[in-house]
Backbone as a chain_set.jsonl record, in Angstrom:
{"seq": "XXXXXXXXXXXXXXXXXXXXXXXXXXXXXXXXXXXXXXXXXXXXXXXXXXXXXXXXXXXXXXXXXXXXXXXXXXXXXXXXXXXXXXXXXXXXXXXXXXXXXXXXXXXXXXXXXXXXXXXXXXXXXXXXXXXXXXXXXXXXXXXXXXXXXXXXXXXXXXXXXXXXXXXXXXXXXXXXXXXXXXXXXXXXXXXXXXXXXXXXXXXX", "coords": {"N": [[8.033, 3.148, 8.469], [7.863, 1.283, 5.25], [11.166, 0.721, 3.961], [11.718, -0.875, 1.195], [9.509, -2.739, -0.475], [8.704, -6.427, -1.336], [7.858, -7.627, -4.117], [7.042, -10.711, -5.556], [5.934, -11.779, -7.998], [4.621, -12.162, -11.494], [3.034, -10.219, -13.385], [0.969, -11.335, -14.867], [0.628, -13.698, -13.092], [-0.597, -12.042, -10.511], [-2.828, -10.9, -11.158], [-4.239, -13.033, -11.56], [-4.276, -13.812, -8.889], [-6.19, -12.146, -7.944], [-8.453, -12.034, -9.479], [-8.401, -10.155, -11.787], [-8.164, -8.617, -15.01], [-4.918, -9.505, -16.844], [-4.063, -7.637, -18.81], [-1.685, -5.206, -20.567], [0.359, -5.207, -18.642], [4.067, -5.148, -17.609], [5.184, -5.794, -15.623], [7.46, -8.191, -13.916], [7.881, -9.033, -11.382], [9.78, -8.329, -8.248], [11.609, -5.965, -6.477], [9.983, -3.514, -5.304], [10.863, -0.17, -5.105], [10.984, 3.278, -3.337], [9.647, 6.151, -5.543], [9.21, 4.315, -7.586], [7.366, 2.301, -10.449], [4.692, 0.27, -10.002], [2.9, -2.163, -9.752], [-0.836, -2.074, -9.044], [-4.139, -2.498, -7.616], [-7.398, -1.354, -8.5], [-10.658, 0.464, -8.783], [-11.58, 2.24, -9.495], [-11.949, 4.851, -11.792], [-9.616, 6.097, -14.395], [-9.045, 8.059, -14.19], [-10.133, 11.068, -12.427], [-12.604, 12.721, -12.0], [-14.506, 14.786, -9.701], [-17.33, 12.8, -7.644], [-17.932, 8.872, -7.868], [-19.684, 7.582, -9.926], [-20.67, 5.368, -11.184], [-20.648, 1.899, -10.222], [-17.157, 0.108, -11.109], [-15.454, -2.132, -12.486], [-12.931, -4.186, -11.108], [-9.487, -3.254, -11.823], [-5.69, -4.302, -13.028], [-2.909, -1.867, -12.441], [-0.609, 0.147, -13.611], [1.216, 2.605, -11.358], [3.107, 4.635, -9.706], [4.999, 4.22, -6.255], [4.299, 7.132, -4.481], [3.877, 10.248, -3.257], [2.85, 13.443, -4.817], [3.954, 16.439, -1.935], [2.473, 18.153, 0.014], [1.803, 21.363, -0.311], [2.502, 22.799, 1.672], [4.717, 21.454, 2.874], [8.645, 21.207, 3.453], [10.367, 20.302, 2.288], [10.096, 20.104, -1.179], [10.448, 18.175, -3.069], [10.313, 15.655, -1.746], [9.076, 12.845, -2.158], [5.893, 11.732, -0.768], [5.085, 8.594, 0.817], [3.554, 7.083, 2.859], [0.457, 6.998, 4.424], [0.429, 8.801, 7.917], [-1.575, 9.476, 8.989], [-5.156, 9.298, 8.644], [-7.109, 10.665, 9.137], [-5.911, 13.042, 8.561], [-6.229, 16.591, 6.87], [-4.9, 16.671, 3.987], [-5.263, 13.507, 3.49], [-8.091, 13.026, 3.805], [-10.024, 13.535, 1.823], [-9.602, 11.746, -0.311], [-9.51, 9.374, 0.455], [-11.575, 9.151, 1.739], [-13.537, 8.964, -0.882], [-13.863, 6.26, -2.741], [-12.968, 5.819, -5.174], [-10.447, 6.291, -5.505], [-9.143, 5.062, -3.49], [-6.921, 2.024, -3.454], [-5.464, -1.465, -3.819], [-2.709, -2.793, -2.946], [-0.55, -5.023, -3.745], [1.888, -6.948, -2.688], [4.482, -9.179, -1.589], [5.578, -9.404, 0.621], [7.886, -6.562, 2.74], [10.223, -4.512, 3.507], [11.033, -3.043, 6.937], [12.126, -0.46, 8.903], [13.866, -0.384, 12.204], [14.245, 0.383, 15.338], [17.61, 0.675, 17.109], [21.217, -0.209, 15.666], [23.642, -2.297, 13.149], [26.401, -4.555, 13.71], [27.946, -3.321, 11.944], [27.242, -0.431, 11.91], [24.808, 0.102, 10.739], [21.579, 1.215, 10.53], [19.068, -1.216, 11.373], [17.306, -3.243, 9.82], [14.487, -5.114, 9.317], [12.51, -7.942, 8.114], [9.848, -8.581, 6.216], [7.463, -10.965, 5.479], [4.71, -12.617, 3.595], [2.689, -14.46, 5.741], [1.17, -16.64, 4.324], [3.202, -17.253, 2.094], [2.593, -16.346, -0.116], [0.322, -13.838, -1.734], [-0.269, -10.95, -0.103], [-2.268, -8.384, 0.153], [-1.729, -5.062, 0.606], [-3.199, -2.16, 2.416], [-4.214, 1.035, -0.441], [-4.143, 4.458, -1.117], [-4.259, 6.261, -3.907], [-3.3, 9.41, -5.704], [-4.406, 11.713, -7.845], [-2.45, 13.06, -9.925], [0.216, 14.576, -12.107], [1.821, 12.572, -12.661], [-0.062, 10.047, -11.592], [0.366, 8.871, -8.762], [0.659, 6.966, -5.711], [-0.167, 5.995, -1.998], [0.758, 4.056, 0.854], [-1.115, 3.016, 2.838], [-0.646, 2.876, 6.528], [-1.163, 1.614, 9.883], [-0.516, 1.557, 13.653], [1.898, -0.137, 14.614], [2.326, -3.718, 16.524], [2.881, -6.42, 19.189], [5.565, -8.106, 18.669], [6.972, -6.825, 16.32], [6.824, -4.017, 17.206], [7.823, -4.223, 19.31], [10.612, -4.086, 18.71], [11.575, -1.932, 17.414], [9.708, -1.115, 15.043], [7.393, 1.23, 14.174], [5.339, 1.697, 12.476], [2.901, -0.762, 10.614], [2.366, -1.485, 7.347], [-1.033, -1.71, 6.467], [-3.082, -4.654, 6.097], [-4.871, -6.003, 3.903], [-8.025, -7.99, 3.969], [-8.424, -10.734, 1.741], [-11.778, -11.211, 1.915], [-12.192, -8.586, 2.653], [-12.144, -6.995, 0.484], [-13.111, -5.994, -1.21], [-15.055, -4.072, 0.26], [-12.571, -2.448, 0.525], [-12.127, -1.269, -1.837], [-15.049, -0.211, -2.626], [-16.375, 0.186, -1.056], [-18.412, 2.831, 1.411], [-16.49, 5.177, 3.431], [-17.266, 4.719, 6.559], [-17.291, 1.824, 6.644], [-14.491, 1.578, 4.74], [-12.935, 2.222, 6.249], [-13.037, 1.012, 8.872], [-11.029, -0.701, 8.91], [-8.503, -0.865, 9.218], [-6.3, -1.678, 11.136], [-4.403, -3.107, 12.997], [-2.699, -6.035, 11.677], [-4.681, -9.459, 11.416], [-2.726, -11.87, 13.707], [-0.302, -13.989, 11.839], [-0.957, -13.498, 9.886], [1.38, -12.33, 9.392], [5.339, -12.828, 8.602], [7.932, -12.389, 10.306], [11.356, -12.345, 9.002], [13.378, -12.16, 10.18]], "CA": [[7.811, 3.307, 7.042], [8.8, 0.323, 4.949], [12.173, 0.693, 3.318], [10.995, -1.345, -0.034], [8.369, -3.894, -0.589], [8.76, -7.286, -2.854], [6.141, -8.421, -5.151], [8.002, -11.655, -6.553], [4.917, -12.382, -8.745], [4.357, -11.363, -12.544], [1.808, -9.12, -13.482], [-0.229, -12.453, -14.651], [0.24, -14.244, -11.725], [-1.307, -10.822, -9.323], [-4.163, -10.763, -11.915], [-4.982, -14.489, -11.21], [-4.87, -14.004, -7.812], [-7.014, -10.797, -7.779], [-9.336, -11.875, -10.393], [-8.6, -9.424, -12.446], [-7.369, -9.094, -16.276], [-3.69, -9.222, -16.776], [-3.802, -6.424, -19.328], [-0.629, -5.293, -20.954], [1.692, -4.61, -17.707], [5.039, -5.503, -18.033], [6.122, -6.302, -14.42], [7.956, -9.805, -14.263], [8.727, -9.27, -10.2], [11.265, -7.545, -8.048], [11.753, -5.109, -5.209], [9.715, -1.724, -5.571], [11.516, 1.103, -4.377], [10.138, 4.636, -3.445], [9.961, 6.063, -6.7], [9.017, 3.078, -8.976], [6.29, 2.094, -10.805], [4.459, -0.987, -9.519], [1.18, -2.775, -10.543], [-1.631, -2.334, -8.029], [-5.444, -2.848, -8.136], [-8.016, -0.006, -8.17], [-11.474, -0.098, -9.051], [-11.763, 3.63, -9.904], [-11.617, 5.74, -13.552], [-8.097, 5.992, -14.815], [-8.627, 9.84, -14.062], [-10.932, 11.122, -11.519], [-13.671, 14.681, -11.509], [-15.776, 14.286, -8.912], [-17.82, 11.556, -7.035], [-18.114, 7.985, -8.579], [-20.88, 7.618, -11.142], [-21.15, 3.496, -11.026], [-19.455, 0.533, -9.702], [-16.456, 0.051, -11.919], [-14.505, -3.825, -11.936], [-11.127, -4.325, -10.851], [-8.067, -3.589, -12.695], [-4.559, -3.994, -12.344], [-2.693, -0.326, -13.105], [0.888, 0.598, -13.022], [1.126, 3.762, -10.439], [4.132, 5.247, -8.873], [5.011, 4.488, -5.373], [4.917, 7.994, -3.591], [3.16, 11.426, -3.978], [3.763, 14.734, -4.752], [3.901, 16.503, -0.894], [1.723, 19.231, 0.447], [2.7, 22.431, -0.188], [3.272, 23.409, 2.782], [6.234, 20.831, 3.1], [9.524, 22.029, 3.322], [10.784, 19.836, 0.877], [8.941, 19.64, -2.566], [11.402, 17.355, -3.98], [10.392, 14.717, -1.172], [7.561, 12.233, -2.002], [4.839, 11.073, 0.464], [5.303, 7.484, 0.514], [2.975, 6.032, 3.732], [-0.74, 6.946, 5.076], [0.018, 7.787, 8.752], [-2.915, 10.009, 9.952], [-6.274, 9.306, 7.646], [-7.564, 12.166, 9.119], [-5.015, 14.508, 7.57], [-6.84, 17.094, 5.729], [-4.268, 15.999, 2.919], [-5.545, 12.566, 2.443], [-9.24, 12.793, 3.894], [-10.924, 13.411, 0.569], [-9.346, 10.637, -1.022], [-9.892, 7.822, 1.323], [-13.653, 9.239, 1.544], [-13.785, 8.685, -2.334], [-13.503, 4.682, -3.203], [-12.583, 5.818, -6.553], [-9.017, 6.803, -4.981], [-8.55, 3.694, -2.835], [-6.562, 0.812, -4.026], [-5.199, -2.591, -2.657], [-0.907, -2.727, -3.258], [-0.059, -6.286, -4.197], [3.01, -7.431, -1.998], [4.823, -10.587, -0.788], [6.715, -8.499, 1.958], [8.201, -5.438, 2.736], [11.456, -4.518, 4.729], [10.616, -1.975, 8.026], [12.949, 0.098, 9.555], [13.615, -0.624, 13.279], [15.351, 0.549, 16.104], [18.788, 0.016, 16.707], [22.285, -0.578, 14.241], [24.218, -3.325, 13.717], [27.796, -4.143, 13.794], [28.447, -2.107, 11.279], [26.793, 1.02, 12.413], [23.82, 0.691, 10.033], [20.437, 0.893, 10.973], [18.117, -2.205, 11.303], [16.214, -3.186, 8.721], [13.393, -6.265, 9.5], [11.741, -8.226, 6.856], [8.258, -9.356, 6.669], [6.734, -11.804, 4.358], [3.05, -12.936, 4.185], [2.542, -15.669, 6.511], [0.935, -17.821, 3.738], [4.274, -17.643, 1.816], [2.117, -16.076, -1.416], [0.722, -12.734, -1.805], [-0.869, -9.755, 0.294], [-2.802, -6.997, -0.198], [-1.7, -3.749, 1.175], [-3.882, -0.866, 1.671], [-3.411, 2.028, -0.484], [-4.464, 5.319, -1.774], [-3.553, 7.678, -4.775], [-3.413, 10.591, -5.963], [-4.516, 12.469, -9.915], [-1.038, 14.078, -10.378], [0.519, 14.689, -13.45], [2.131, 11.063, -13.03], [-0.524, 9.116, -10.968], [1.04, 8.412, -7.283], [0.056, 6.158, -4.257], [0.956, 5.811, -0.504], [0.954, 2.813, 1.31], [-1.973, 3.118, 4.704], [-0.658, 2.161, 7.951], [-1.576, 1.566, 11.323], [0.296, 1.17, 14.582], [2.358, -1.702, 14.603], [1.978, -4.416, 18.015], [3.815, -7.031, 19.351], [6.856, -8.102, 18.232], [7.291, -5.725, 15.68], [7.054, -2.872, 18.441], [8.965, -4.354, 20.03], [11.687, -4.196, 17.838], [11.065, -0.165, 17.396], [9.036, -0.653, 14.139], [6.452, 2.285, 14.832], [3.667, 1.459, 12.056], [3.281, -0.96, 9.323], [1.03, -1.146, 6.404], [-2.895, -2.329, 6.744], [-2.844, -5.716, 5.261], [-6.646, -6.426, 3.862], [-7.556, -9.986, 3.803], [-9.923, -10.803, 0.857], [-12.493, -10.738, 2.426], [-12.624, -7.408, 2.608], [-11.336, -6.332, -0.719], [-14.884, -4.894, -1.841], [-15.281, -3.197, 1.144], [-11.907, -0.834, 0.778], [-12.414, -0.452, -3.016], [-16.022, 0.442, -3.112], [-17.623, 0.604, 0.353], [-18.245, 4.245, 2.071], [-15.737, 5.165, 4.726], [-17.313, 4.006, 7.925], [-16.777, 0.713, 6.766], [-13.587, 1.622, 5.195], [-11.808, 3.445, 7.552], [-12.557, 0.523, 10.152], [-10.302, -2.021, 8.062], [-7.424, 0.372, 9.424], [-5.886, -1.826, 11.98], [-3.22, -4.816, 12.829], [-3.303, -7.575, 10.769], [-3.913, -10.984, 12.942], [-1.66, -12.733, 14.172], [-0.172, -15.055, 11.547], [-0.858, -12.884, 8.685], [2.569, -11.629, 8.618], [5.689, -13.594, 8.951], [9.015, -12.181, 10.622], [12.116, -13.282, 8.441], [14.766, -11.573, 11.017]], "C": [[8.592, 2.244, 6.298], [9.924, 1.119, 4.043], [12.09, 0.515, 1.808], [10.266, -2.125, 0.127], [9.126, -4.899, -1.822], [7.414, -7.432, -2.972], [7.047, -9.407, -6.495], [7.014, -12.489, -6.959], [5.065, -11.581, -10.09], [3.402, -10.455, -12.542], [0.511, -10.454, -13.871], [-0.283, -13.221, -13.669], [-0.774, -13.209, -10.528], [-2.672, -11.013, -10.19], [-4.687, -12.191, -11.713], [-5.401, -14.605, -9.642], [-5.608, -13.211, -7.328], [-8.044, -11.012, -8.15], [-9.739, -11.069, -11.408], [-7.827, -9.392, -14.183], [-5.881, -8.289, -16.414], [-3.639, -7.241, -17.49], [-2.196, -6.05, -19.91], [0.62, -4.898, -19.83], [2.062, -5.805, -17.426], [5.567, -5.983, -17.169], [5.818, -7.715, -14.24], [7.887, -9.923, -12.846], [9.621, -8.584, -9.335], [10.717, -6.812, -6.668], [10.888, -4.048, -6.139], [10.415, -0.994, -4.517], [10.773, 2.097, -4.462], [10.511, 5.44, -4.782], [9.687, 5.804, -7.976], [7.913, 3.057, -8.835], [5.983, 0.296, -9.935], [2.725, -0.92, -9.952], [0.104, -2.357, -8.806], [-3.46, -1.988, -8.6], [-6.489, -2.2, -7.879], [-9.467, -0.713, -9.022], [-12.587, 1.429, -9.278], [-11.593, 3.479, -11.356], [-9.787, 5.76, -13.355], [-7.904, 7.632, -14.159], [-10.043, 10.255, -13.352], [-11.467, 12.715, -11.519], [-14.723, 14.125, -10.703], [-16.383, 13.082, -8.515], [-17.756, 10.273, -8.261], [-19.516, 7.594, -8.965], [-21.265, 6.168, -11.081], [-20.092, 2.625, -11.026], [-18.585, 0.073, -11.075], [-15.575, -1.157, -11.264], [-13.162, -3.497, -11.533], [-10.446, -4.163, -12.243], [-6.668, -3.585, -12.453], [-3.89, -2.89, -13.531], [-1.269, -0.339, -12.726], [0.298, 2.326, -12.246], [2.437, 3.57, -9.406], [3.921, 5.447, -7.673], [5.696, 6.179, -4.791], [4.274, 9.153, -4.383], [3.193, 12.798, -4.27], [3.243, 15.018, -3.082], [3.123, 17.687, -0.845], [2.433, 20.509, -0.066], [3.509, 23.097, 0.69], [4.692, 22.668, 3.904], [7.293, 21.589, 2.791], [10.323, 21.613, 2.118], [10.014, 19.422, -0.235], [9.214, 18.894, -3.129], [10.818, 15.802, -3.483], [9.251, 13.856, -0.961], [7.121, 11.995, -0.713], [4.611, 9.429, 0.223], [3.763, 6.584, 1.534], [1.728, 7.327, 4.224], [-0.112, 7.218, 6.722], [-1.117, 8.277, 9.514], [-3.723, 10.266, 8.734], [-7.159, 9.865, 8.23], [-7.634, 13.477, 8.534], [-6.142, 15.203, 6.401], [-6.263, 16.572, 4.253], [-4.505, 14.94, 1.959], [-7.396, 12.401, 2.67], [-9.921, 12.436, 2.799], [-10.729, 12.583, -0.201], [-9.785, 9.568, -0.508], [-10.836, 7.929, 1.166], [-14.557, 9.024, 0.351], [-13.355, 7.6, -2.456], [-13.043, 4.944, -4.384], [-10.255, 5.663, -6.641], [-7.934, 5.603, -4.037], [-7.769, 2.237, -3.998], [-6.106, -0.252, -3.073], [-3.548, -2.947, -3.657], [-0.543, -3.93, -2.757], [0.96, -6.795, -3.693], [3.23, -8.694, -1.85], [5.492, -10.448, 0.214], [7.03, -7.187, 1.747], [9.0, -5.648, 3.875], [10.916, -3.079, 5.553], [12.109, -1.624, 9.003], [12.622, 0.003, 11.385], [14.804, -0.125, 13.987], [16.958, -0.01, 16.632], [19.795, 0.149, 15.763], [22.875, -1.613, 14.843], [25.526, -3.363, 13.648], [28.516, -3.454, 13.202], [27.764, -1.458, 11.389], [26.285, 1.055, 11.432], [22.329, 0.336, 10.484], [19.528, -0.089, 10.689], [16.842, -1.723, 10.697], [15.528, -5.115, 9.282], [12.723, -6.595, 8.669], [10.25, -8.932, 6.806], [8.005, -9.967, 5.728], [5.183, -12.254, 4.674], [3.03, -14.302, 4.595], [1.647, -16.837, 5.65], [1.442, -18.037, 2.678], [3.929, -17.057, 0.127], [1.525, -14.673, -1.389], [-0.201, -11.813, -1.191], [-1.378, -8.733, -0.32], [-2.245, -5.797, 0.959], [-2.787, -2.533, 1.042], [-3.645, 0.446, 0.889], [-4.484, 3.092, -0.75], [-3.652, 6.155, -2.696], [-3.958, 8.36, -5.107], [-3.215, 11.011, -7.374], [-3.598, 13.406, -9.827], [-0.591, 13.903, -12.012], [0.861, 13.032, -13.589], [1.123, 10.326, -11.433], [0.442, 8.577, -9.676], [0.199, 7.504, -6.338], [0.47, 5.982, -3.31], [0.309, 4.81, 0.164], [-0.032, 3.563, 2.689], [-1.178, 2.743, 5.839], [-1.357, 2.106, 9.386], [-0.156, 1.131, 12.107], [0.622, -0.01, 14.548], [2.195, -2.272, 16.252], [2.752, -5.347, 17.677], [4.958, -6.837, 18.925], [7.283, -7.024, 17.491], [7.34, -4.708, 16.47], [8.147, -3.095, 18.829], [10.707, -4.151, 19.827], [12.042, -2.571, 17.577], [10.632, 0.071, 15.8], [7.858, 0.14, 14.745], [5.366, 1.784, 13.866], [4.267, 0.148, 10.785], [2.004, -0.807, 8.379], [-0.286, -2.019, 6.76], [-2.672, -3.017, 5.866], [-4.441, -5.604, 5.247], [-6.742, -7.382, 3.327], [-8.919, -9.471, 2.673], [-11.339, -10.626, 1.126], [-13.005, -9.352, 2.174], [-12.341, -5.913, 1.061], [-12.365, -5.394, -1.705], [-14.745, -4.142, -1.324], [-13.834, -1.919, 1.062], [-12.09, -0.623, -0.871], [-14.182, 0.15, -3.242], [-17.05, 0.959, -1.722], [-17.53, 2.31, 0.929], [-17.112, 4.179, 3.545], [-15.771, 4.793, 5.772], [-17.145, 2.705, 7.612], [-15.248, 0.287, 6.383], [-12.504, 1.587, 5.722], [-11.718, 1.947, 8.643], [-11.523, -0.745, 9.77], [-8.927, -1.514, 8.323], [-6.617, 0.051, 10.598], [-5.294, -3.297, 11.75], [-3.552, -5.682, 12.046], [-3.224, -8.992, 12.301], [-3.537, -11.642, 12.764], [-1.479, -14.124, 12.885], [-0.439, -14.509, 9.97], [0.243, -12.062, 8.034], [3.785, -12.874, 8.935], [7.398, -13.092, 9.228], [10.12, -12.727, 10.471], [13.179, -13.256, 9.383], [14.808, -10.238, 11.65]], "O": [[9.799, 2.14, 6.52], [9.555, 2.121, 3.431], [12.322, 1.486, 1.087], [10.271, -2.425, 1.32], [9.794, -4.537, -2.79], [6.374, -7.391, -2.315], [7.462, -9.137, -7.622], [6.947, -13.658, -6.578], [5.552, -10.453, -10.02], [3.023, -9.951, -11.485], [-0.582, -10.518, -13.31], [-1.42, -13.494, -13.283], [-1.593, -13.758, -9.791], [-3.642, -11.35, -9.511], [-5.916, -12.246, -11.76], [-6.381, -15.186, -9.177], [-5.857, -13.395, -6.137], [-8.955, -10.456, -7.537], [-10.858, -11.039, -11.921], [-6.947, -10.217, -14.43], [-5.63, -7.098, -16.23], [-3.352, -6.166, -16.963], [-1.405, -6.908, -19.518], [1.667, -4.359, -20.188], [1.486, -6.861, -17.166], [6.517, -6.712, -17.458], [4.758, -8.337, -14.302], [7.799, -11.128, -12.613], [10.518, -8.118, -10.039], [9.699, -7.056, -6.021], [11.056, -3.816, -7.336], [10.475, -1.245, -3.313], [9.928, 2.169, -5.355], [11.692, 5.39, -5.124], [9.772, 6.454, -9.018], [7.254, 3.436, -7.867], [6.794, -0.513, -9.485], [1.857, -0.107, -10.267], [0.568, -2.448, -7.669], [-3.848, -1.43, -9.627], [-6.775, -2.396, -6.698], [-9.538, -1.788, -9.618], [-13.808, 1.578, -9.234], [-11.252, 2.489, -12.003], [-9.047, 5.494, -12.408], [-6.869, 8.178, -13.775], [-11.06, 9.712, -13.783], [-10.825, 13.682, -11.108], [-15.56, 13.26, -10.961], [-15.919, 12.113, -9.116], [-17.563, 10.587, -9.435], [-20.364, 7.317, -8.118], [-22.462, 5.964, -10.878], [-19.012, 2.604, -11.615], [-19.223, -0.298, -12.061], [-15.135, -1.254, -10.118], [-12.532, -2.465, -11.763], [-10.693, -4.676, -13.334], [-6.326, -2.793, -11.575], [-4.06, -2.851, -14.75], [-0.842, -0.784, -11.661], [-0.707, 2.969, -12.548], [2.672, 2.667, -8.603], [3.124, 6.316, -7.323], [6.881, 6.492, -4.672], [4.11, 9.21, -5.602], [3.992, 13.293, -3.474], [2.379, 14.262, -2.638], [3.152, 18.318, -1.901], [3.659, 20.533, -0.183], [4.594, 23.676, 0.642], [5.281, 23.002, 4.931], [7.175, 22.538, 2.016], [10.796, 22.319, 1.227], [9.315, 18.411, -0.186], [8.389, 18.553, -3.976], [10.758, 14.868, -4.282], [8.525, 13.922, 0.031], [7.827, 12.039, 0.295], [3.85, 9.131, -0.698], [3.089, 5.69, 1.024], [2.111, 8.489, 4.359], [0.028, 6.13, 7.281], [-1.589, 7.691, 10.488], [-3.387, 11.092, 7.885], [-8.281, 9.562, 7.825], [-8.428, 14.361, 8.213], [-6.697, 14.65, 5.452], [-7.052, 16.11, 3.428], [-4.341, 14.875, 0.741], [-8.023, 11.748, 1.836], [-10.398, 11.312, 2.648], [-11.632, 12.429, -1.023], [-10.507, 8.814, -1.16], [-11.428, 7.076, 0.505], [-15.783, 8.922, 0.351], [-12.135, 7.627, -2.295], [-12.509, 3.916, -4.802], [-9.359, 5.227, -7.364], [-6.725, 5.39, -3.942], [-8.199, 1.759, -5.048], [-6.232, -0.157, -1.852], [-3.481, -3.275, -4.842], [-0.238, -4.074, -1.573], [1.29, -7.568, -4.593], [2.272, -9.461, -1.95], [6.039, -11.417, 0.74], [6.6, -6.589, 0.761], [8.847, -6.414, 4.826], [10.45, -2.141, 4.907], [12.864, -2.401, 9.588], [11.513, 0.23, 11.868], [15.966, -0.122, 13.579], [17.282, -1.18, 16.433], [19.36, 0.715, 14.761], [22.915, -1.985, 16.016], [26.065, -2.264, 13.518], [29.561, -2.957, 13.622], [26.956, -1.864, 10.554], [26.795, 1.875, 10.669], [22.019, -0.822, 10.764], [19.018, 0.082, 9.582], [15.998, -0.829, 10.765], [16.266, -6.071, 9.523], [12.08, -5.678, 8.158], [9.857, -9.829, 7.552], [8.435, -9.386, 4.732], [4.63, -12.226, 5.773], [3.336, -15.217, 3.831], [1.414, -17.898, 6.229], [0.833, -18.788, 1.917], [4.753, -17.238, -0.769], [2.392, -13.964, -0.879], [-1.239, -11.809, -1.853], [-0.874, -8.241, -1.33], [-2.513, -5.911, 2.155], [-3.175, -2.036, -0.016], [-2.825, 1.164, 1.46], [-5.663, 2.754, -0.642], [-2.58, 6.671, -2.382], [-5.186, 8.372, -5.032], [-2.195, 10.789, -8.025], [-3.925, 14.58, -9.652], [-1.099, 13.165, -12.857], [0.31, 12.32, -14.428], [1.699, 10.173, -10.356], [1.301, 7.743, -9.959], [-1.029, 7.505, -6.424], [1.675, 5.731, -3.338], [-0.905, 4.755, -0.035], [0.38, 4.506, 3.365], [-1.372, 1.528, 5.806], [-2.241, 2.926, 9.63], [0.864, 0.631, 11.633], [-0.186, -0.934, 14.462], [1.974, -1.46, 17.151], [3.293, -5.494, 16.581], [5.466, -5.728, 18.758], [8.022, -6.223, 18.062], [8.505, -4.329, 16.348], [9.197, -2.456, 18.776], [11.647, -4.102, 20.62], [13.249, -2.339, 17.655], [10.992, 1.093, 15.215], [7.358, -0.28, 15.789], [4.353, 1.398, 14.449], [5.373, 0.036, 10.256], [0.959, -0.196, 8.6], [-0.197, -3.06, 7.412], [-2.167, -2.584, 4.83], [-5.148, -5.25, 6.191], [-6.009, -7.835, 2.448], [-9.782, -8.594, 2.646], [-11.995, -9.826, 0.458], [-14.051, -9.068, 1.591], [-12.366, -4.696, 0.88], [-12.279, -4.497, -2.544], [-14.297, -3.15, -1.898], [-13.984, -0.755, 1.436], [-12.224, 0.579, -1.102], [-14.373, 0.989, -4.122], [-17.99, 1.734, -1.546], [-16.462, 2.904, 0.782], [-17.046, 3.305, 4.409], [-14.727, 4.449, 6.326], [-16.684, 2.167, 8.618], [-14.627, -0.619, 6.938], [-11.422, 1.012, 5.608], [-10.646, 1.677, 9.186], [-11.4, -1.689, 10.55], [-8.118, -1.836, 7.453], [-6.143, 0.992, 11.235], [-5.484, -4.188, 10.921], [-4.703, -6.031, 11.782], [-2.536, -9.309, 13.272], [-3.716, -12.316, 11.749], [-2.258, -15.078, 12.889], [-0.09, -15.176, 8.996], [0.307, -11.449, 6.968], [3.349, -13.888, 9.48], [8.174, -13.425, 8.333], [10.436, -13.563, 11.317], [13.913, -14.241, 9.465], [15.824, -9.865, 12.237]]}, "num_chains": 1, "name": "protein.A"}
């Protein structure tokens, strides 16, 4: 589960590279923490009843990383931050609705990994996007009182395994950036695996 993510772009720079209109959000840059608001790019209603009615453009939206938790969590206090079974009755109906999908704007994210270091704190690993500018993450959120989102993952490979990161987030290359905001799930759902090789870039 990453730790935090950067996104050391403005809010007009992400909208240039999205194609989408800046709009009035305020973010200059920075670390998101679990918690925080952060810009990301949806292609849903602001507020969601039922199926989607007609193809609606990109926009970029502030939305709070992390979601309220099931009920049947033990802690209610303790957001849902990461995607890792898109099965889960929990998030099925969302993913299966494009209205609910988004794509979470990054330039990295730090991943917790096996191990501590000399000072007896647990390893942290940093990733950046291997073309030094800015990623898409997959996401989904959730119509709560304050609008939430959790970061998708898949099983992490190679190196990163190796290291004892267990998943990271589903990077989606342009390409496919239609396909998780508006396409039906079997196409999707199959966008739900490693990024290749060279699309991420291991700082340490």
């Amino acid at each position: 589960m990453p730790a935090f993510y950067r996104l050391d772009a403005p809010a007009a720079a992400i909208a240039r590279a999205f194609a989408v209109p800046a709009g009035d959000d305020p973010w200059q840059g920075g670390v998101v923490a679990p918690g925080q608001f952060a810009p990301v790019i949806t292609a849903g209603r602001e507020f969601v009843a039922g199926a989607r009615l007609e193809r609606q453009p990109r926009r970029l939206v502030p939305r709070l990383w992390g979601v309220p938790p099931p009920p049947s969590a033990p802690d209610q206090r303790r957001a849902v931050l990461i995607v890792r079974n898109a099965e889960s009755p929990f998030w099925i109906g969302n993913l299966r609705n494009s209205e609910f999908r988004c794509l979470v704007p990054a330039t990295g994210f730090a991943e917790w990994g096996s191990g501590i270091d000399t000072e007896g704190r647990r390893l942290r690993h940093l990733f950046r996007a291997g073309s030094g500018g800015l990623l898409a993450m997959a996401g989904v959120w959730k119509d709560a009182e304050v609008p939430g989102f959790a970061l998708v993952t898949c099983p992490a490979r190679g190196e990163a395994r190796a290291m004892g990161v267990e998943r990271l987030p589903v990077v989606v290359a342009p390409a496919d950036y239609d396909t998780w905001l508006h396409g039906g799930w079997d196409r999707a759902g199959a966008l739900l695996a490693p990024a290749p090789e060279g699309t991420l870039r291991l700082l340490d």
